[in-house]
C-alpha positions in Angstrom: -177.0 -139.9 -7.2 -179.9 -139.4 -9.7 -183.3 -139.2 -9.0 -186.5 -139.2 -11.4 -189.7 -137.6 -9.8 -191.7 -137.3 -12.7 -189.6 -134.2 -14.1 -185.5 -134.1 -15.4 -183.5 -136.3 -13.7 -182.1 -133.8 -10.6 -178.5 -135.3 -9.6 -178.0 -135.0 -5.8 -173.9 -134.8 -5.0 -173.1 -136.3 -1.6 -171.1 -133.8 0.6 -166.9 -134.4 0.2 -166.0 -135.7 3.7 -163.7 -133.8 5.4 -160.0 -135.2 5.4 -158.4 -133.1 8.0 -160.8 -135.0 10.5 -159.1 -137.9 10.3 -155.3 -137.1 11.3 -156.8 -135.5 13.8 -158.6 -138.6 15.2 -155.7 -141.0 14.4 -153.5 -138.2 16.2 -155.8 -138.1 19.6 -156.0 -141.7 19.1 -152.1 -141.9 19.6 -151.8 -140.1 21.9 -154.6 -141.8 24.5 -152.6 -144.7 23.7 -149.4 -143.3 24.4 -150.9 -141.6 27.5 -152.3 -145.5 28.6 -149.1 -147.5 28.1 -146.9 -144.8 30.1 -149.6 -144.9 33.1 -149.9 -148.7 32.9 -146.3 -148.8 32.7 -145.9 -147.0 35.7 -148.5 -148.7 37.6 -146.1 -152.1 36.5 -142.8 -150.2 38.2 -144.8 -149.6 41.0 -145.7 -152.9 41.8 -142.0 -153.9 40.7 -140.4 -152.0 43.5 -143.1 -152.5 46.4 -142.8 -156.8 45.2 -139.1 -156.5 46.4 -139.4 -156.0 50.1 -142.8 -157.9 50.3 -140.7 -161.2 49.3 -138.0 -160.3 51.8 -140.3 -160.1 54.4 -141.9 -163.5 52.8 -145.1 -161.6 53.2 -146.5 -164.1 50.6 -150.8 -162.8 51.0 -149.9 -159.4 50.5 -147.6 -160.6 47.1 -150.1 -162.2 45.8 -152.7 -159.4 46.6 -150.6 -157.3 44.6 -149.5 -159.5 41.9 -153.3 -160.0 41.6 -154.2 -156.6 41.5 -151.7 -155.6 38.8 -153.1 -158.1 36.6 -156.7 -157.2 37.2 -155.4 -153.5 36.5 -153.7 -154.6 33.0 -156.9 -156.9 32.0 -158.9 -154.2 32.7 -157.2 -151.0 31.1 -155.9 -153.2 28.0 -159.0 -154.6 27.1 -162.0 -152.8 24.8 -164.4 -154.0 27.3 -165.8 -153.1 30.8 -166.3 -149.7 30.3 -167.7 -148.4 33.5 -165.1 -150.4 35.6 -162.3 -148.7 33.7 -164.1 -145.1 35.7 -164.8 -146.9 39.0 -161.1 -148.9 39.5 -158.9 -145.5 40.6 -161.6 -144.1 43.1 -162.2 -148.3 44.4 -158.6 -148.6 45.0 -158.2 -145.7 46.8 -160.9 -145.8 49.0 -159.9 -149.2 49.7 -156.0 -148.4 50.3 -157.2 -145.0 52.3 -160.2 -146.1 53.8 -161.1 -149.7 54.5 -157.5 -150.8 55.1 -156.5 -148.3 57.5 -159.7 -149.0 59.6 -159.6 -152.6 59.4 -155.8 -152.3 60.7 -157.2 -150.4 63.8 -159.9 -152.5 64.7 -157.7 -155.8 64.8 -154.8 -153.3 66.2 -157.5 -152.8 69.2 -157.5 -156.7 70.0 -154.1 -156.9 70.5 -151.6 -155.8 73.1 -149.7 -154.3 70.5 -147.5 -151.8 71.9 -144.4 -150.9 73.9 -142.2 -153.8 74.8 -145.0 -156.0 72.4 -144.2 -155.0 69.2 -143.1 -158.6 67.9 -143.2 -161.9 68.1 -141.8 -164.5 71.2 -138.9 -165.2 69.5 -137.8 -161.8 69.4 -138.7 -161.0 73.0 -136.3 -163.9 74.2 -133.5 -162.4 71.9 -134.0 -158.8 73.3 -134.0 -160.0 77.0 -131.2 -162.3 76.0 -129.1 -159.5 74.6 -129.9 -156.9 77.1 -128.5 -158.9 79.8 -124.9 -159.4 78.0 -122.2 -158.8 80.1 -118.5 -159.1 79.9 -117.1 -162.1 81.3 -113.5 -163.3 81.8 -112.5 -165.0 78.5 -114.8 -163.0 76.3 -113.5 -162.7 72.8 -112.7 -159.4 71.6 -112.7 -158.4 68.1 -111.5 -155.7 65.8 -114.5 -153.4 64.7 -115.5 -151.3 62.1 -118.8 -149.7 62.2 -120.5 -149.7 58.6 -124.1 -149.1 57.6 -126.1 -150.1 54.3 -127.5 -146.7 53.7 -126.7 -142.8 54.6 -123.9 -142.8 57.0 -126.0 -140.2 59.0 -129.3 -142.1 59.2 -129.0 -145.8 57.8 -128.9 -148.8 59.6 -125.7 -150.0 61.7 -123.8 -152.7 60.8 -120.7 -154.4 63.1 -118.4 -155.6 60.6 -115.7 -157.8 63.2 -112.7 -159.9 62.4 -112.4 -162.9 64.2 -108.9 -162.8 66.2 -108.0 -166.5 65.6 -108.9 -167.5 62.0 -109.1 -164.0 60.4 -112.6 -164.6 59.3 -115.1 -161.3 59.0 -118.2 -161.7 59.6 -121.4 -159.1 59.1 -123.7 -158.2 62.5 -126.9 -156.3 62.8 -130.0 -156.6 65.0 -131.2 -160.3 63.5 -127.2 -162.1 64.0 -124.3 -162.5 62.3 -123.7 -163.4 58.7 -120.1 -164.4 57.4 -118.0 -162.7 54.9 -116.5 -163.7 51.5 -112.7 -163.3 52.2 -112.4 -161.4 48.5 -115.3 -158.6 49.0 -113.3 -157.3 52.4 -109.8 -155.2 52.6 -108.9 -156.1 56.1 -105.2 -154.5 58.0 -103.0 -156.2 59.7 -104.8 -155.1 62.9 -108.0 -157.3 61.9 -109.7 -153.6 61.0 -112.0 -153.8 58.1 -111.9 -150.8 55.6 -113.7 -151.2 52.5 -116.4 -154.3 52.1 -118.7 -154.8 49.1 -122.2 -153.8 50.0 -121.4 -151.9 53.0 -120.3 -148.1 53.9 -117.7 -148.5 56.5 -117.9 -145.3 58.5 -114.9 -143.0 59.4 -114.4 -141.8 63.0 -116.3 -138.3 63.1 -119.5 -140.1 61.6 -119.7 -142.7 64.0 -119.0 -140.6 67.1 -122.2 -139.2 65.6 -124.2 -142.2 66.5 -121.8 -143.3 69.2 -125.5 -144.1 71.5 -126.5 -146.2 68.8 -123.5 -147.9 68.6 -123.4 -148.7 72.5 -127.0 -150.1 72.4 -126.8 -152.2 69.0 -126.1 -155.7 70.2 -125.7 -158.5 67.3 -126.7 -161.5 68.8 -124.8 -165.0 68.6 -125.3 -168.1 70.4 -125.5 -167.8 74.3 -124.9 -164.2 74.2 -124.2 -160.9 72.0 -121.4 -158.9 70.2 -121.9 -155.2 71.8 -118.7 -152.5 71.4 -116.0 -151.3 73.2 -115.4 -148.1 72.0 -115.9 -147.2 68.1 -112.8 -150.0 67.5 -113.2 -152.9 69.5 -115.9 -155.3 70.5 -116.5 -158.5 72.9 -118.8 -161.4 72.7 -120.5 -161.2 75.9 -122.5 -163.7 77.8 -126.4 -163.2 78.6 -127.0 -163.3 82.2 -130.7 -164.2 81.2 -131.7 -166.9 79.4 -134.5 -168.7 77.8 -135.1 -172.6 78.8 -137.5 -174.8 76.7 -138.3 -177.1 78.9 -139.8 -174.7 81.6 -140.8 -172.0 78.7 -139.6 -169.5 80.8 -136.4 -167.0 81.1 -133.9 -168.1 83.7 -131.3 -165.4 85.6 -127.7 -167.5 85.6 -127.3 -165.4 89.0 -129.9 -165.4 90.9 -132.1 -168.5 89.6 -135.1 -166.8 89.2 -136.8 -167.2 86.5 -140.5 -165.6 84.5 -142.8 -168.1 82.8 -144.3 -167.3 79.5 -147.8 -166.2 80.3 -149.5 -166.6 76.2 -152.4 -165.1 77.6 -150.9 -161.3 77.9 -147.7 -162.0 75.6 -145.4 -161.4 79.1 -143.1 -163.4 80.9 -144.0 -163.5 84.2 -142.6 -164.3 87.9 -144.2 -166.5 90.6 -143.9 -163.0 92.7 -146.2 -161.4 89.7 -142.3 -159.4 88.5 -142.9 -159.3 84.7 -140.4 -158.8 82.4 -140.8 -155.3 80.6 -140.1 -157.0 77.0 -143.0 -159.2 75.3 -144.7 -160.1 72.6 -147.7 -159.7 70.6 -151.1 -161.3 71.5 -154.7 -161.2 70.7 -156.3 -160.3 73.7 -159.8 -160.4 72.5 -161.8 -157.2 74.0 -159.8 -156.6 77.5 -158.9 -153.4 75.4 -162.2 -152.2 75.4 -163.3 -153.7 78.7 -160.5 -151.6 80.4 -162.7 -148.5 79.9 -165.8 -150.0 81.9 -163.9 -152.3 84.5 -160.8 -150.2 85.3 -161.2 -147.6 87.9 -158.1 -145.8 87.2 -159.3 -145.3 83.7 -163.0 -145.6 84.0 -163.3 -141.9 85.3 -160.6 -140.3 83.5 -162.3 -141.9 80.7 -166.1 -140.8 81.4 -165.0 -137.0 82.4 -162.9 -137.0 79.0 -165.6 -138.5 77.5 -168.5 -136.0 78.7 -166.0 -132.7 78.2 -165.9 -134.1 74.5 -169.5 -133.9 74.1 -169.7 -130.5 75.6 -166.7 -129.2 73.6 -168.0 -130.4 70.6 -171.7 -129.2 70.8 -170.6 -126.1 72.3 -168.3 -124.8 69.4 -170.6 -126.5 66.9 -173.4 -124.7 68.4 -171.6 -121.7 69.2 -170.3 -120.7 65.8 -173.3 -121.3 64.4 -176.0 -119.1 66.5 -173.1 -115.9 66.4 -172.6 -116.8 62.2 -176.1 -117.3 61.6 -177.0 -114.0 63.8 -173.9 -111.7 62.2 -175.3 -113.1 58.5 -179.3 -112.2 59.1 -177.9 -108.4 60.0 -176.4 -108.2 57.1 -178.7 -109.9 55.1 -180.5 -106.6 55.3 -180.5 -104.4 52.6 -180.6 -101.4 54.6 -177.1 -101.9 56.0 -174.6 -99.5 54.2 -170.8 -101.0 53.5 -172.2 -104.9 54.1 -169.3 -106.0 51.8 -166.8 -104.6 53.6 -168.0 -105.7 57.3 -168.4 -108.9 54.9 -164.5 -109.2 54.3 -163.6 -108.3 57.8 -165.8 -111.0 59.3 -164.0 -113.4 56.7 -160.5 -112.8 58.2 -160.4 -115.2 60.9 -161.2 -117.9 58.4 -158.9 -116.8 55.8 -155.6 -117.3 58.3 -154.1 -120.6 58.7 -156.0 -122.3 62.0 -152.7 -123.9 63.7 -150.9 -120.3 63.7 -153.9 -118.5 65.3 -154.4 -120.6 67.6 -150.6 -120.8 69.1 -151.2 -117.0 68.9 -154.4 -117.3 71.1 -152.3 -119.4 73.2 -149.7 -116.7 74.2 -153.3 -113.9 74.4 -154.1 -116.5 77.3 -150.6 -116.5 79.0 -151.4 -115.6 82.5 -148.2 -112.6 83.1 -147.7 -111.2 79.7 -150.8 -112.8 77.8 -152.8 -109.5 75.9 -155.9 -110.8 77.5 -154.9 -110.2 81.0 -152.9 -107.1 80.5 -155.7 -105.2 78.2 -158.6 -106.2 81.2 -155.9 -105.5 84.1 -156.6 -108.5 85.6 -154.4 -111.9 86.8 -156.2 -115.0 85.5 -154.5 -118.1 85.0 -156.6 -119.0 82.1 -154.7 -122.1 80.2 -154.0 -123.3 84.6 -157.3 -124.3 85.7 -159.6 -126.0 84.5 -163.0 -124.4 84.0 -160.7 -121.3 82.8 -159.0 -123.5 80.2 -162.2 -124.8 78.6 -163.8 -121.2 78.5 -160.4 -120.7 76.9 -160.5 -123.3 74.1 -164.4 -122.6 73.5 -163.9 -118.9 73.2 -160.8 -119.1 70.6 -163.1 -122.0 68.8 -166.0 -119.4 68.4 -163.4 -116.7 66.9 -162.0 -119.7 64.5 -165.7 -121.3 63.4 -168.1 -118.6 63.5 -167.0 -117.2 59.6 -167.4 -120.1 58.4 -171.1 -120.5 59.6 -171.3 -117.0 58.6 -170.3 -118.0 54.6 -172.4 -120.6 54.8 -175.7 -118.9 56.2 -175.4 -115.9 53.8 -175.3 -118.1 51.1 -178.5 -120.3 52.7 -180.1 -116.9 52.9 -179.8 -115.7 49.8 -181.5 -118.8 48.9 -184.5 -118.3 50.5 -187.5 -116.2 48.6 -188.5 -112.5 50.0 -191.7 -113.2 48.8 -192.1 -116.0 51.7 -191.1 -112.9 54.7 -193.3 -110.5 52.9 -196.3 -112.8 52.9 -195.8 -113.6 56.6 -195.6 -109.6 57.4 -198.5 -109.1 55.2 -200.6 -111.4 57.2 -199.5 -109.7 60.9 -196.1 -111.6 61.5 -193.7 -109.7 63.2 -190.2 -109.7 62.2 -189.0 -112.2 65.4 -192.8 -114.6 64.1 -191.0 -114.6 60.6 -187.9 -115.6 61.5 -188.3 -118.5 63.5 -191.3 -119.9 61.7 -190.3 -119.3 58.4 -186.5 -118.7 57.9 -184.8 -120.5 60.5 -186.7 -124.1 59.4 -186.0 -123.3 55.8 -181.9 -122.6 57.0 -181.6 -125.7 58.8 -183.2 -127.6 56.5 -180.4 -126.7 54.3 -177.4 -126.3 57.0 -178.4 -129.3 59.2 -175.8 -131.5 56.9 -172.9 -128.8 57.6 -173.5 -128.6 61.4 -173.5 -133.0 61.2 -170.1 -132.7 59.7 -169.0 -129.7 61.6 -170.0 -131.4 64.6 -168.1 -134.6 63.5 -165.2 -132.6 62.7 -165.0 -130.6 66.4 -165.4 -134.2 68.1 -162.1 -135.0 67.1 -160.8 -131.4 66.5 -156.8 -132.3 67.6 -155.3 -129.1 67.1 -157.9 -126.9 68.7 -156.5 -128.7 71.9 -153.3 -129.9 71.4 -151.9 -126.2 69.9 -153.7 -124.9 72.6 -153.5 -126.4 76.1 -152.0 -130.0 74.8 -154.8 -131.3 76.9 -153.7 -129.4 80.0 -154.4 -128.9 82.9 -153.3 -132.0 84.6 -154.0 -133.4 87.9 -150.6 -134.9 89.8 -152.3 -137.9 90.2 -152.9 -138.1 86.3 -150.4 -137.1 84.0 -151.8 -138.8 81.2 -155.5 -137.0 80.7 -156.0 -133.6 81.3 -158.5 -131.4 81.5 -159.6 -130.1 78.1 -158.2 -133.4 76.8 -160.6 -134.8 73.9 -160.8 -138.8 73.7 -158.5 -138.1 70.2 -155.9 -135.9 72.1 -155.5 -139.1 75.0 -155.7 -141.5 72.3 -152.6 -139.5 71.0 -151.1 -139.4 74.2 -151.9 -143.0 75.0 -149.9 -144.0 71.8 -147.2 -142.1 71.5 -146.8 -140.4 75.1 -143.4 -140.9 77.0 -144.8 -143.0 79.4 -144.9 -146.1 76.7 -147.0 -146.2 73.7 -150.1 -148.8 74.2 -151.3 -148.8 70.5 -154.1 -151.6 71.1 -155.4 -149.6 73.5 -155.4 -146.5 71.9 -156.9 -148.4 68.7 -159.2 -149.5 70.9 -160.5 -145.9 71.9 -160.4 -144.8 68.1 -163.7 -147.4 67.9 -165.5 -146.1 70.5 -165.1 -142.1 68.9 -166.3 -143.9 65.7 -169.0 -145.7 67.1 -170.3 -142.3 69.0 -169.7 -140.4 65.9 -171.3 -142.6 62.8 -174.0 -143.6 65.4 -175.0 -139.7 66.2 -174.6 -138.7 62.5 -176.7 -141.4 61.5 -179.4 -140.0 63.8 -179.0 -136.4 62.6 -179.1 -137.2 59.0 -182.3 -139.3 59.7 -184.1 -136.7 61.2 -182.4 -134.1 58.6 -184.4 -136.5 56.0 -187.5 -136.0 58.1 -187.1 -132.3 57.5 -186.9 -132.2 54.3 -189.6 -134.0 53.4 -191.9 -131.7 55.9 -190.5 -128.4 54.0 -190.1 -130.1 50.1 
């Protein structure tokens, strides 16, 4: 380029651009794209291999929910456009798959009977009570069997593979009937015993005396009955001693003539005597889940008792570990103590080791006749066998677990916090006690108030601290299912997957309420933690 400012032309040379930049671009460039297509394409398999059992459970909403999703996620990664959706989509889908769904499941779980003996629908109810009855009658037929499965051997599901003794023909059974065989994809013996069919693991004699239970209680059911076994080799088509008649909607007993009507109301089938039938169905039962808590006596107290002792629990290690961390940090905050990062460390310890082994350890401290506790004081106290000695119990190993961390998180809040403002204060007369609570401890829980929310959120429905502990003991004979340092989380547990019969609505149902007392308390707290700040900004 030449110029001419009243002098010699001056000639200005532009600057030679630099070539290695752009491999290097084209090469990043590649590989973002490379890096795009094998994400996207496994984003595609994904959806590939969940499609498969959606359409063989013709679960046609959550197809297309997926089909749409995959789309949106192609249109959206493959196109230039839509920038800050391309940032938002992974942390949206997650939240929604971890988050939403999982409590929207719960709260329609908890208007529903859903549970032991109502886990499906009516249909399958009358073919459980139909097949449970099945008994062996003169004339049964009886049929060669091999057991097979269509996965592991060890854990996949059984199959009765059963040659029929008068026309030869095999047939297929599991759990949902009997499906017939292609003559050519079976190698049958002249007993009628299968041993090799297409699609199916026929199992030898050591693996299914393995799952020989299993065996006896699979029942394939046919018309007017069910196929159960006789032995690992032999099985009968028996006939059901109950079964279901339209025209009354009820299940009849061919003995006796008794019979339960289908109540729709509780998803049961119920006699005129008020009998009911221990199979069901699933129902919406609108909010008798919830009214249980309030109307039923036999769980209204349980319930309220579990319900204070939660509060109490939860305040009382929140609170607890707090006041000894935040006291331990302020005397070390003090630069006069010698060795503070070493008492520092040691204080740390408790936190550092993993929570479920100390407390099991704590567990055996508290055993009442060889429990350290007991031997080191020389005395006899049943600690874990009553229950004001179990809840000192469980509060005493939370205050060993909790208080480093409120001691980590003090120092820190401390170190925060300007001399200059305790200096003034002693300057103008304020002792060191005046200083403290006027001016430090505001200033701390200004900044802590947050942590102790969460903490207390967190001790609320702190499951381990009891289960590993007590497991909600001790328990009245009268009430086997609450207990006395039971939380509302450890009897939900209990409630849906305790030996007595899971009641998942009900438990569901429960999970609400610990949310609705825990959003509505935070909410509260972070209000007034707002209020705070805005008095100390």
């Amino acid at each position: 380029m030449t110029t001419q400012l009243g002098g010699p032309a001056v000639t200005r040379a532009h600057p030679a651009p630099d070539k290695s930049s752009a491999p290097r671009s084209r090469d990043t460039s590649t590989a973002a794209q490379l890096v795009k297509i094998t994400l996207l394409g496994l984003v595609v398999a994904i959806a590939i291999w969940a499609a498969f059992p959606l359409v063989e459970n013709q679960a046609w909403i959550g197809l297309a929910i997926l089909v749409a999703t995959t789309g949106a996620l192609l249109y959206l990664y493959l196109s230039p456009r839509h920038i800050p959706a391309k940032y938002l989509a992974p942390g949206t889908l997650l939240l929604i798959a971890f988050q939403v769904f999982p409590v929207l499941y719960t709260a329609s779980t908890a208007f529903t009977n859903y549970g032991d003996g109502h886990r499906g629908s009516k249909q399958e109810a009358i073919v459980a009570i139909q097949t449970a009855s099945v008994t062996q009658v003169p004339g049964s037929i009886e049929y060669a069997l091999s057991v097979a499965t269509t996965g592991d051997p060890a854990t996949g599901p059984l199959v009765f593979l059963v040659t029929d003794p008068a026309t030869k023909a095999v047939s297929a059974g599991d759990a949902h009937g009997l499906k017939r065989l292609d003559a050519a994809d079976v190698t049958v013996t002249s007993t009628g015993k299968v041993t090799a069919a297409d699609g199916y693991t026929v199992l030898t004699a050591g693996q299914a005396s393995l799952r020989s239970k299993e065996i006896t209680a699979l029942a394939v059911p046919v018309e007017g009955g069910a196929i159960r076994s006789i032995g690992l080799s032999r099985a009968y088509e028996g006939k059901a001693g109950r079964v279901y008649v339209a025209g009354c909607d009820c299940i009849r007993d061919a003995k006796t003539g008794k019979a339960w009507v289908a109540d729709g109301k509780t998803g049961s089938f119920v006699a005129g005597d008020g009998d009911r039938l221990a199979q069901g169905w699933k129902v919406n039962v609108g909010f008798s889940n919830f009214t249980r808590v309030v109307t039923d006596e036999d769980i209204s107290g349980p319930f309220l008792r579990t319900l204070i002792w939660n509060f109490v629990f939860a305040i009382g290690s929140t609170g607890g570990t707090f006041l000894l961390g935040m006291f331990v940090a302020v005397a070390l905050h003090s630069q006069k103590v010698r060795g503070r990062n070493l008492y520092r460390v040691l204080l740390v310890l408790p936190y550092a080791m993993p929570a479920f082994a100390m407390l099991l350890v704590w567990r055996d401290m508290f055993n009442k006749d060889f429990g350290l506790i007991n031997n080191f004081f020389g005395i006899s106290v049943d600690w874990l066998g009553q229950p004001m000695t179990a809840r000192i119990a469980v509060l005493l190993v939370q205050l060993w677990l909790g208080y480093p961390y409120m001691f980590l998180v003090t120092t820190g809040a401390l170190q925060a916090i300007p001399s200059e403002l305790s200096e003034a204060s002693r300057i103008d007369g304020a002792g060191a006690w005046q200083s403290f609570r006027r001016i430090v401890l505001p200033l701390l829980m200004v900044a802590l108030t947050p942590l102790l929310i969460s903490s207390f959120a967190f001790n609320f429905n702190n499951f381990n601290a009891i289960y590993l502990t007590t497991e909600g003991g001790p328990f009245q004979p009268d009430n086997p299912a609450n207990g006395a340092t039971d939380l509302l989380i450890t009897y939900t547990y209990r409630l849906a997957f305790g030996g007595s019969g899971a009641q998942y609505g009900y438990a569901a149902a429960i999970s609400i309420f610990i949310f609705l007392i825990v959003g509505t308390i935070s909410a509260i707290a972070f209000r007034r933690t707002r209020a705070q700040e805005e008095v100390y900004a």
